[in-house]
Biotite code that builds the C-alpha atoms (Angstrom):
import biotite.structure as struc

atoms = struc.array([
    struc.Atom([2.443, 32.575, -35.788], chain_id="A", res_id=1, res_name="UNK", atom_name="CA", element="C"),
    struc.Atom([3.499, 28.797, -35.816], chain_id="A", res_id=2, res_name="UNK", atom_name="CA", element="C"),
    struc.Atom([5.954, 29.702, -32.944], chain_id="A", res_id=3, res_name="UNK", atom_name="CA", element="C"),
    struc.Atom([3.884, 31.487, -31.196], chain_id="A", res_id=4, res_name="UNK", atom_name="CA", element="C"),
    struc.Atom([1.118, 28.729, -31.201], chain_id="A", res_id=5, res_name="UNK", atom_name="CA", element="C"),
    struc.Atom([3.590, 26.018, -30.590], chain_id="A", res_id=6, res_name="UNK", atom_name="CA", element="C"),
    struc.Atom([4.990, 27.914, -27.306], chain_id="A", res_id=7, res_name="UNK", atom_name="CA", element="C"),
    struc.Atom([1.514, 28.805, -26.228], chain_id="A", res_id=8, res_name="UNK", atom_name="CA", element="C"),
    struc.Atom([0.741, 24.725, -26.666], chain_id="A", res_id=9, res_name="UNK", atom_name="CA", element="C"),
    struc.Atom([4.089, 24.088, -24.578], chain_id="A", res_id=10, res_name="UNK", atom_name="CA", element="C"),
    struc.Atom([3.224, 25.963, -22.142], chain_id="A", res_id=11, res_name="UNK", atom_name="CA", element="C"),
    struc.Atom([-0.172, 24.778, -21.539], chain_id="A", res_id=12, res_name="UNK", atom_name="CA", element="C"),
    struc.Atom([1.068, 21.221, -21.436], chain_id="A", res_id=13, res_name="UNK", atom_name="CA", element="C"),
    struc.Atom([3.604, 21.985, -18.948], chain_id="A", res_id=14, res_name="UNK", atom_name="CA", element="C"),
    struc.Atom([0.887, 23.959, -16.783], chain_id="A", res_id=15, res_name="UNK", atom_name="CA", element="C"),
    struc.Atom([-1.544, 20.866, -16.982], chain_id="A", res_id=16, res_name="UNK", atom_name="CA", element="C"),
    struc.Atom([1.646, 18.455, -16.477], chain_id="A", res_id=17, res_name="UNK", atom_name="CA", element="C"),
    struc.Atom([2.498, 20.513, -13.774], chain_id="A", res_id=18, res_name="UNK", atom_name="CA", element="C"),
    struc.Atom([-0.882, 20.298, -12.003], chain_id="A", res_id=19, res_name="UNK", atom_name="CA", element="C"),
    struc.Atom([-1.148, 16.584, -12.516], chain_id="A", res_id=20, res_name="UNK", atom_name="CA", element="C"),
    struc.Atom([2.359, 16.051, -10.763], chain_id="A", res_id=21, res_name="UNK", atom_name="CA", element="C"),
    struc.Atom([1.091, 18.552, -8.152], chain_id="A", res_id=22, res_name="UNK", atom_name="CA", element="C"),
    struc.Atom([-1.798, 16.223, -7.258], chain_id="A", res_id=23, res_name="UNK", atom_name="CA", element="C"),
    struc.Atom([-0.950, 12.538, -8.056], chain_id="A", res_id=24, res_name="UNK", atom_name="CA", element="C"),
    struc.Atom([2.080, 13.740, -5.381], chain_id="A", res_id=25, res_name="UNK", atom_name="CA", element="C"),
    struc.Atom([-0.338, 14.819, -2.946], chain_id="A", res_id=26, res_name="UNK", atom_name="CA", element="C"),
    struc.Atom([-2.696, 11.914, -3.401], chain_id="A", res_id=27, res_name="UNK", atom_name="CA", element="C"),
    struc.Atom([0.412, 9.931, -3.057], chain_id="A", res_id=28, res_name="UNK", atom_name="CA", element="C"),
    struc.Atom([1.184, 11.324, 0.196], chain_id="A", res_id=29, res_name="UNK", atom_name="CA", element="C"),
    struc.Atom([-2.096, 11.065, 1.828], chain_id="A", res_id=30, res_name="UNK", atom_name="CA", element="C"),
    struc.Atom([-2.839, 7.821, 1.105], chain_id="A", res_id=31, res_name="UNK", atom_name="CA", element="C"),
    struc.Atom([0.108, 6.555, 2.147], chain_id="A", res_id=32, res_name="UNK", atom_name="CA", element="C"),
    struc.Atom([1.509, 5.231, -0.749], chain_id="A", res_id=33, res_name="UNK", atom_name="CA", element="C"),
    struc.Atom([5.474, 5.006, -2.108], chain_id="A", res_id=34, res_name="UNK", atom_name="CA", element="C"),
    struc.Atom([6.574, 7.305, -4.563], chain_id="A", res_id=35, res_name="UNK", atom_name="CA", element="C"),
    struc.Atom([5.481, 4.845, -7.738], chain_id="A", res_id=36, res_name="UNK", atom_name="CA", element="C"),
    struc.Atom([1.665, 5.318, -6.190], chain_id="A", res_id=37, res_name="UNK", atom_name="CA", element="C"),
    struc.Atom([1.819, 1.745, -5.006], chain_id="A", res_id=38, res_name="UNK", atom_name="CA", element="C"),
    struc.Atom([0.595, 0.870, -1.111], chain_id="A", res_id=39, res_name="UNK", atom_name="CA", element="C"),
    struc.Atom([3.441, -0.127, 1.200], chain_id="A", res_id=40, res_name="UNK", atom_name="CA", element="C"),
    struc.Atom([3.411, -3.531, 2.529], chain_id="A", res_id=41, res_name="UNK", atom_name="CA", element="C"),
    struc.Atom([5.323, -5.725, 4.770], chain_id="A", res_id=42, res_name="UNK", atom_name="CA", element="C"),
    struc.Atom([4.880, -9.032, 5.097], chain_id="A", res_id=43, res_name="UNK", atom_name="CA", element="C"),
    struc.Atom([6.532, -11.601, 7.190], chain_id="A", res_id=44, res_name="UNK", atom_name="CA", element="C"),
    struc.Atom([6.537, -15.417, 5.538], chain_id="A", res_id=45, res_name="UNK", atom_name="CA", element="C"),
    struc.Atom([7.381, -18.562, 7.140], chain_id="A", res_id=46, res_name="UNK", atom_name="CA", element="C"),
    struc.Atom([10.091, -20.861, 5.264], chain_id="A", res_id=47, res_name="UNK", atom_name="CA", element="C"),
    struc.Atom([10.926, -24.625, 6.139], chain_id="A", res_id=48, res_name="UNK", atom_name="CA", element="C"),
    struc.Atom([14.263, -26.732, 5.135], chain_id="A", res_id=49, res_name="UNK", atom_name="CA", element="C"),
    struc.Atom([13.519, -29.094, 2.036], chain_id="A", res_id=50, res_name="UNK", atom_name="CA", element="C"),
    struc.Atom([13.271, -31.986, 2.155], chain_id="A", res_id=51, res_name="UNK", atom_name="CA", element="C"),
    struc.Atom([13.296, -35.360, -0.550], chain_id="A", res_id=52, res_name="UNK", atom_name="CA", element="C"),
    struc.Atom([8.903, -35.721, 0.599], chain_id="A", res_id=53, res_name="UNK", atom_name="CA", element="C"),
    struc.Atom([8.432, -32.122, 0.186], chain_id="A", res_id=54, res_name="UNK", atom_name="CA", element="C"),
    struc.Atom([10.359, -32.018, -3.127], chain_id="A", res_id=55, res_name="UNK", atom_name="CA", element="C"),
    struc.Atom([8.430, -35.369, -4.217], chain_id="A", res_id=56, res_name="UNK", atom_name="CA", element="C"),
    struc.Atom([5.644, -33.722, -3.653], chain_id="A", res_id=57, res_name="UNK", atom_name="CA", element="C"),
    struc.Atom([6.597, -30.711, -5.757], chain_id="A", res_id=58, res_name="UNK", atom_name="CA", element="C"),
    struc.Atom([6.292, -28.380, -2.861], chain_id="A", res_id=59, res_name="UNK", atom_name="CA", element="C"),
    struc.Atom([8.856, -25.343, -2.089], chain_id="A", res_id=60, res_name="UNK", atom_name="CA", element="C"),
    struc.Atom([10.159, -23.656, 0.914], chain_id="A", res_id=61, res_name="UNK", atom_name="CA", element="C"),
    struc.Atom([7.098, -21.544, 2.018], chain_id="A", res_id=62, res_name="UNK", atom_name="CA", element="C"),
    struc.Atom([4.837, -22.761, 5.030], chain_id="A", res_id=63, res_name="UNK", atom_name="CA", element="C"),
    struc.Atom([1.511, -21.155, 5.616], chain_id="A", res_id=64, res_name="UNK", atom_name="CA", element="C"),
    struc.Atom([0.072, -17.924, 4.454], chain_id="A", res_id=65, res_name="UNK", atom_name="CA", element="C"),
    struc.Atom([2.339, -14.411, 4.863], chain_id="A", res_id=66, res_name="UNK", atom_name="CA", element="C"),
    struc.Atom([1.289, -11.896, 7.501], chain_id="A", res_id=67, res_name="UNK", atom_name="CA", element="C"),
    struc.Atom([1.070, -8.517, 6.507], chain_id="A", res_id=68, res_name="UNK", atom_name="CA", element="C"),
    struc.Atom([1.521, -5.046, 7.635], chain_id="A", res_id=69, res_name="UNK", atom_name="CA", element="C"),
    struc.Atom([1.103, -1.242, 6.734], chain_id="A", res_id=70, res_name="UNK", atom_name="CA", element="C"),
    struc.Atom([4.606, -0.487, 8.172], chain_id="A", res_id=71, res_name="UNK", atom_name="CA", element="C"),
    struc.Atom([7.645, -1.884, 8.343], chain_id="A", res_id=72, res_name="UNK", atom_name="CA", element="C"),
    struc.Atom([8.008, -1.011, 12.259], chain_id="A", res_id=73, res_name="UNK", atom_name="CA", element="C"),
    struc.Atom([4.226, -3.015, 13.067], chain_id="A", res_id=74, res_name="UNK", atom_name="CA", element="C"),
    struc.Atom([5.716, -5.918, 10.796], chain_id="A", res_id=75, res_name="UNK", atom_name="CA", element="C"),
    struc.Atom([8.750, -6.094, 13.512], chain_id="A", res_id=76, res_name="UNK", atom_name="CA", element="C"),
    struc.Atom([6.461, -5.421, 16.453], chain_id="A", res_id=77, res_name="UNK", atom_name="CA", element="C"),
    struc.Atom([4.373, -8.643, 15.237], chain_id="A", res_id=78, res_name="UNK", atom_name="CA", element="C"),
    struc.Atom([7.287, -10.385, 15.085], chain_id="A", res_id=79, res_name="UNK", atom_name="CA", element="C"),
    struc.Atom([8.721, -9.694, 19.119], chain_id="A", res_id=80, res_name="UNK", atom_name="CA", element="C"),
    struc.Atom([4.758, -11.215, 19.782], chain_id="A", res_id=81, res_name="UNK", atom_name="CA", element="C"),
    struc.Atom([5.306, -13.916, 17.956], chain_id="A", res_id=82, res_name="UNK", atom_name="CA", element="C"),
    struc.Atom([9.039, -14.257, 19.045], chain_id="A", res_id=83, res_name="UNK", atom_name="CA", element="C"),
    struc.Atom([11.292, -11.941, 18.057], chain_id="A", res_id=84, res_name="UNK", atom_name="CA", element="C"),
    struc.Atom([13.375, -11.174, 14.945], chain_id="A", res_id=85, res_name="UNK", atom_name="CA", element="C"),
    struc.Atom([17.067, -11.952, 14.674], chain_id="A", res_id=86, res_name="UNK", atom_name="CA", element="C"),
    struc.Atom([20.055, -12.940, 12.255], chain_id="A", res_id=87, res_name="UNK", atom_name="CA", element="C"),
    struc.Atom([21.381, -15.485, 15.038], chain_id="A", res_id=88, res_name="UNK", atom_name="CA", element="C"),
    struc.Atom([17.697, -16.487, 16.224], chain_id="A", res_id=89, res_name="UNK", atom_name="CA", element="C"),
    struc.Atom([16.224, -14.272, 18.791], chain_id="A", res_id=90, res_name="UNK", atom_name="CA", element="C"),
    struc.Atom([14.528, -16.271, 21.821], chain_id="A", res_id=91, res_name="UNK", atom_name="CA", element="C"),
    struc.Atom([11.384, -14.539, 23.188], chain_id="A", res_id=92, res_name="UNK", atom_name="CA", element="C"),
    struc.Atom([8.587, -17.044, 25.088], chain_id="A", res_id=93, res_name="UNK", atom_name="CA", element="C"),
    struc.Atom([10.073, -19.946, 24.457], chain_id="A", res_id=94, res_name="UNK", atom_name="CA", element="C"),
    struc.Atom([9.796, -19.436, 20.333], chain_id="A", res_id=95, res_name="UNK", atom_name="CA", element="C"),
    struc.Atom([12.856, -19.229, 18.398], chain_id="A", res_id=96, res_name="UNK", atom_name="CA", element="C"),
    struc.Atom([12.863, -17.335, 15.020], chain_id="A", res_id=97, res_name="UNK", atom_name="CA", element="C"),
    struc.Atom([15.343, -17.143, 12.320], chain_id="A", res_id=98, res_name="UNK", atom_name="CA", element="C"),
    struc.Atom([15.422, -14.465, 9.757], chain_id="A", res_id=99, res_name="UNK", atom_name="CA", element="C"),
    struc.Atom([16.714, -16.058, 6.052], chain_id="A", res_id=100, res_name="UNK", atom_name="CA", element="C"),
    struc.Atom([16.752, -13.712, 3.409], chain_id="A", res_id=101, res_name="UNK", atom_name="CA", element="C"),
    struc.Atom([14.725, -10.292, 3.180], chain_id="A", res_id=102, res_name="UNK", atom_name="CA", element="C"),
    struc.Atom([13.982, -8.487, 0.032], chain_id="A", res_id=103, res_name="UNK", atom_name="CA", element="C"),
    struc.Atom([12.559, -4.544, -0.377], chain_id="A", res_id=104, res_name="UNK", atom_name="CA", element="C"),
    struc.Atom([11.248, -3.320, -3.263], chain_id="A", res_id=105, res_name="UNK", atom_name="CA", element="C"),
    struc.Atom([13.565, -0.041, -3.455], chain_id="A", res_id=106, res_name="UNK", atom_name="CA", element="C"),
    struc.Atom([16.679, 0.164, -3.583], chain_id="A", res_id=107, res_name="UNK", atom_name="CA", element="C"),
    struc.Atom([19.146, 0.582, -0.419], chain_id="A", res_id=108, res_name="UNK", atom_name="CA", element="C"),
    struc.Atom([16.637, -1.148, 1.452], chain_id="A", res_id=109, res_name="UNK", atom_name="CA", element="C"),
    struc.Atom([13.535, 0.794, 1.315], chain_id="A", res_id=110, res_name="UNK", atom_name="CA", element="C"),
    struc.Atom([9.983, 0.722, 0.311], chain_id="A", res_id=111, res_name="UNK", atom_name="CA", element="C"),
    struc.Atom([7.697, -2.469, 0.501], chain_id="A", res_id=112, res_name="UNK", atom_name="CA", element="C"),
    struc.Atom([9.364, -5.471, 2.617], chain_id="A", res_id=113, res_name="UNK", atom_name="CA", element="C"),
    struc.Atom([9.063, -9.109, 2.564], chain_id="A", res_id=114, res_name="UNK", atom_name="CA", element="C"),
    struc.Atom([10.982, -11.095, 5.012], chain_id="A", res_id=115, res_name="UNK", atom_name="CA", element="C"),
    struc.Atom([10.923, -15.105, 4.346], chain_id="A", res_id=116, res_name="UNK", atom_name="CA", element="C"),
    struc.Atom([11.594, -16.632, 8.061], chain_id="A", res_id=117, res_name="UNK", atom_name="CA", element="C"),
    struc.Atom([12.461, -20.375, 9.785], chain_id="A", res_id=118, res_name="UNK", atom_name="CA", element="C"),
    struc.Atom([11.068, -21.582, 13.084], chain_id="A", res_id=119, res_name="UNK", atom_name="CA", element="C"),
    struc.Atom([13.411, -24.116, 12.833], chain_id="A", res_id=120, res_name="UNK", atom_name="CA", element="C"),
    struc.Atom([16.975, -23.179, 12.442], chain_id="A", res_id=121, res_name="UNK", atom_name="CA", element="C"),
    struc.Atom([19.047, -21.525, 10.424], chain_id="A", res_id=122, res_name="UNK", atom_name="CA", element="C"),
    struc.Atom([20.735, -25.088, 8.998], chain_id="A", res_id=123, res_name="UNK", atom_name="CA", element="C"),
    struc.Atom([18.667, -26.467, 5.507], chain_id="A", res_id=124, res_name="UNK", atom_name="CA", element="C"),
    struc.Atom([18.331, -25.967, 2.074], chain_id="A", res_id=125, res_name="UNK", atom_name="CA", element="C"),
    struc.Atom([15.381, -23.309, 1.959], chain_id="A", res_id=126, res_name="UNK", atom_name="CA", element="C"),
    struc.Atom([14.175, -22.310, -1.741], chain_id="A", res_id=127, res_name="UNK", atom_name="CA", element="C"),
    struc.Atom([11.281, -20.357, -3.043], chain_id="A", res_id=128, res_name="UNK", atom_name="CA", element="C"),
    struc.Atom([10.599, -21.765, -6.545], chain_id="A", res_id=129, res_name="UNK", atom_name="CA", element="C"),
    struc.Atom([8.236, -18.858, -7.897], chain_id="A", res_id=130, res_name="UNK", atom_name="CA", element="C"),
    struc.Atom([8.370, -15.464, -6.106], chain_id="A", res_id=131, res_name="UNK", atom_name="CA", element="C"),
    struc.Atom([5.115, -14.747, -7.767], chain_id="A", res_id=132, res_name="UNK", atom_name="CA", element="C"),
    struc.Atom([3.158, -17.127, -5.431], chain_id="A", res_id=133, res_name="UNK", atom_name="CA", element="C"),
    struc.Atom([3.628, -14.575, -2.646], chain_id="A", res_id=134, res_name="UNK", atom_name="CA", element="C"),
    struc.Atom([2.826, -11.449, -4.716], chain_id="A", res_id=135, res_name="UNK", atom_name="CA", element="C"),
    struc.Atom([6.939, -10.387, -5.221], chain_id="A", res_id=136, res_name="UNK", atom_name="CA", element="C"),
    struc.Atom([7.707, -11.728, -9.256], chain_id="A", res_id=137, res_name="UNK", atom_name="CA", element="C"),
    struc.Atom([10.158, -8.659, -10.337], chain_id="A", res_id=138, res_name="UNK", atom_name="CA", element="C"),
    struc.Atom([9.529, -6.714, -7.358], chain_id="A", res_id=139, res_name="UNK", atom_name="CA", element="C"),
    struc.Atom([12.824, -7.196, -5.540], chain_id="A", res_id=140, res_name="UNK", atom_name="CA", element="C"),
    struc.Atom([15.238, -3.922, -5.461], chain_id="A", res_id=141, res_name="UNK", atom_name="CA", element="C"),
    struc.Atom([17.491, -4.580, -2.476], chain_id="A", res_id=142, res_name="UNK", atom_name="CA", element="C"),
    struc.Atom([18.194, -7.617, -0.241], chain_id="A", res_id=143, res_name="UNK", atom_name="CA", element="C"),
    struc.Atom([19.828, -9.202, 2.446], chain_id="A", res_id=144, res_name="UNK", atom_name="CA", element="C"),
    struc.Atom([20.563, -12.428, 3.952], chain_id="A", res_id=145, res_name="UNK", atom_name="CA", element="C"),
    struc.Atom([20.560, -13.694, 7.849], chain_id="A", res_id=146, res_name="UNK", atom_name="CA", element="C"),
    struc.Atom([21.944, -16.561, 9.637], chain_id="A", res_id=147, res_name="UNK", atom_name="CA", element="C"),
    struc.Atom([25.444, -16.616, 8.062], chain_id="A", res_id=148, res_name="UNK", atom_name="CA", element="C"),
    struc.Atom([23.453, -17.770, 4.800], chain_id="A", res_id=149, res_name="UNK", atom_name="CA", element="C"),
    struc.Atom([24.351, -17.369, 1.049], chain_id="A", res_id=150, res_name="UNK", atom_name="CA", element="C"),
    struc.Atom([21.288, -17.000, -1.177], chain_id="A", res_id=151, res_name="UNK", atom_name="CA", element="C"),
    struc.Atom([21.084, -16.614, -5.213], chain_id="A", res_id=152, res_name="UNK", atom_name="CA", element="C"),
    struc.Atom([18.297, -14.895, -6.498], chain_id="A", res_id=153, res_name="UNK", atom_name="CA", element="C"),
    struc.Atom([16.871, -15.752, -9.651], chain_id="A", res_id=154, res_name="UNK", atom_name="CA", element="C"),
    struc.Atom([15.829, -13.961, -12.609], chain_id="A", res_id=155, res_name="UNK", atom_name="CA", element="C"),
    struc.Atom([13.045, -16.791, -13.721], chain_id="A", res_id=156, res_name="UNK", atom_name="CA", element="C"),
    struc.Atom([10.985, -19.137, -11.538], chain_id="A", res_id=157, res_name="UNK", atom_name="CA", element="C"),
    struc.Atom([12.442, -22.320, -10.574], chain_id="A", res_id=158, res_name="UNK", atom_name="CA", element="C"),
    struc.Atom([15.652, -21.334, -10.319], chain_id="A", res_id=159, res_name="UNK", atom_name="CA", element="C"),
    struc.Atom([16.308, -20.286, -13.878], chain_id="A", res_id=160, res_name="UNK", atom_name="CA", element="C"),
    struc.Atom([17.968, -18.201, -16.029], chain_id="A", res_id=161, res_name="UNK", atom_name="CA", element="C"),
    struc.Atom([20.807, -15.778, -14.397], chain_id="A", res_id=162, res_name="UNK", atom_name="CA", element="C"),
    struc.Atom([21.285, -15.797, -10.650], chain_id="A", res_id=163, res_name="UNK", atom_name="CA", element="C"),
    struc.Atom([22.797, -12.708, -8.096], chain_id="A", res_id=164, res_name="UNK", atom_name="CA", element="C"),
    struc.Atom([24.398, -14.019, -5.175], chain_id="A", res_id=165, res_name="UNK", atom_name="CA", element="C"),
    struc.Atom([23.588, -11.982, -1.973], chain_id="A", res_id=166, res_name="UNK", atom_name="CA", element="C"),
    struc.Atom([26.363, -12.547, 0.209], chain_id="A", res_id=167, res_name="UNK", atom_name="CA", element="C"),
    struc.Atom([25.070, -10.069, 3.006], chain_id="A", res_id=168, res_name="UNK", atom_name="CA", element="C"),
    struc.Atom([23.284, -7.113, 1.942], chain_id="A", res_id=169, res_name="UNK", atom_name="CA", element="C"),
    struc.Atom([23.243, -5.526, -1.410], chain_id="A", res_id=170, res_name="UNK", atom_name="CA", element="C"),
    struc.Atom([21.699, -1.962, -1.783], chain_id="A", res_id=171, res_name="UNK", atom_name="CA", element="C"),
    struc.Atom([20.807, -2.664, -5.327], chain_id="A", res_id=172, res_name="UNK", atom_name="CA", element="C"),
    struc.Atom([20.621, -5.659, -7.494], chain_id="A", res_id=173, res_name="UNK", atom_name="CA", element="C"),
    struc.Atom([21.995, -4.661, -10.652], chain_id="A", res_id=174, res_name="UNK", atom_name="CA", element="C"),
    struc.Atom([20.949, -6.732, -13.397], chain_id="A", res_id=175, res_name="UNK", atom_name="CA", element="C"),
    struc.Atom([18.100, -8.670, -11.635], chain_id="A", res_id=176, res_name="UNK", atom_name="CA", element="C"),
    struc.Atom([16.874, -5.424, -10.480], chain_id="A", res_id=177, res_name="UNK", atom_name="CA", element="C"),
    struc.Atom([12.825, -5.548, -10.853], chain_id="A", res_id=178, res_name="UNK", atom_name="CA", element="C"),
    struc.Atom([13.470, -9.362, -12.029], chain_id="A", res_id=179, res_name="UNK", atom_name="CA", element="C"),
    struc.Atom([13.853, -11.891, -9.192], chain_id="A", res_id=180, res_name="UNK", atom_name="CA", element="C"),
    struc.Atom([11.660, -14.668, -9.449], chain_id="A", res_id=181, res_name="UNK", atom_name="CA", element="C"),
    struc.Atom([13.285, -17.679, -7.224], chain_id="A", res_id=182, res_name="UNK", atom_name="CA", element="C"),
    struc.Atom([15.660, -18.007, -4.843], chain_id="A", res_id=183, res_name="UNK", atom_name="CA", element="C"),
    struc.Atom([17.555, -20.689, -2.791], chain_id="A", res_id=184, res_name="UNK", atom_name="CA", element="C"),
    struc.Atom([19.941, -20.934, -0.094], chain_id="A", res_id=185, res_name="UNK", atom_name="CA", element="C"),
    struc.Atom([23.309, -21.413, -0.565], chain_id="A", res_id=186, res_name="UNK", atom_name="CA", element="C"),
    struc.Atom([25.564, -23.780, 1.556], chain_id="A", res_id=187, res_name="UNK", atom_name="CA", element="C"),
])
């Protein structure tokens, strides 16, 4: 009878489970989301070189507020308007752009995107002292670097704790997988 019961219970769990997976899938694929039920995003972020005023005065890197997108494809697009999107600098009505360092929150370069960007060159120290400022604390999955640059990624903010050098593009991020909090440019 306890058997009975107990495989009766097991299966009405894994009918209900079942059902639940069944939806929270569909729901999923509806609204749009990734597979851990989270909207995609893909924002685009303006980066400037340091330098000893901005450090003074305890300022990083980022310039401005991100621009966002639902797709990774109108997040490109809005960067041709503005003036294109390339590792060397692309040149598009008279605006230059330089692409730095790009994270994704999946691995092998999928899911959200957030792509930190210089109008200026690709020459500098760039650094992002907390990740969490633009909404990416221990997001970061997969990355890759522009311009000929080296960046380390960071596991706390402010450039602490362990580091992962991305030397071009890395698929995953092995130990600082879900834990980057900072990074900076390496020359």
């Amino acid at each position: 009878m306890i058997n009975a019961i107990s495989t009766r219970t097991l299966r009405t769990w894994v009918t209900v489970l079942a059902v639940l997976m069944t939806v929270g899938i569909g729901a999923a694929i509806v609204s749009g989301a990734n597979a851990s039920g989270r909207e995609e995003t893909h924002c685009i972020q303006q980066v400037v070189p340091m330098t000893p005023a901005r450090a003074a005065a305890g300022l990083d890197s980022v310039a401005g507020n991100p621009d966002c997108f639902a797709s990774e494809s109108e997040a490109l697009a809005a960067t041709a308007q503005l003036g294109g999107v390339g590792a060397g600098g692309a040149r598009f009505s008279n605006f230059v752009w330089y692409s730095i360092f790009k994270i994704w929150s999946g691995t092998d370069w999928t899911g959200s995107s957030y792509l930190f960007y210089s109008t200026v060159s690709c020459d500098g120290y760039f650094v992002v002292n907390a990740l969490s400022v633009v909404g990416w604390n221990d997001i970061a999955s997969s990355a890759a670097v522009y311009c000929g640059r080296d960046v380390d990624l960071w596991e706390h903010t402010y450039l602490g704790g362990s580091y992962h050098r991305v030397l071009n593009a890395d698929r995953t991020l092995g130990y600082l997988d879900n834990k980057g909090s900072s990074w900076d440019t390496i020359d």
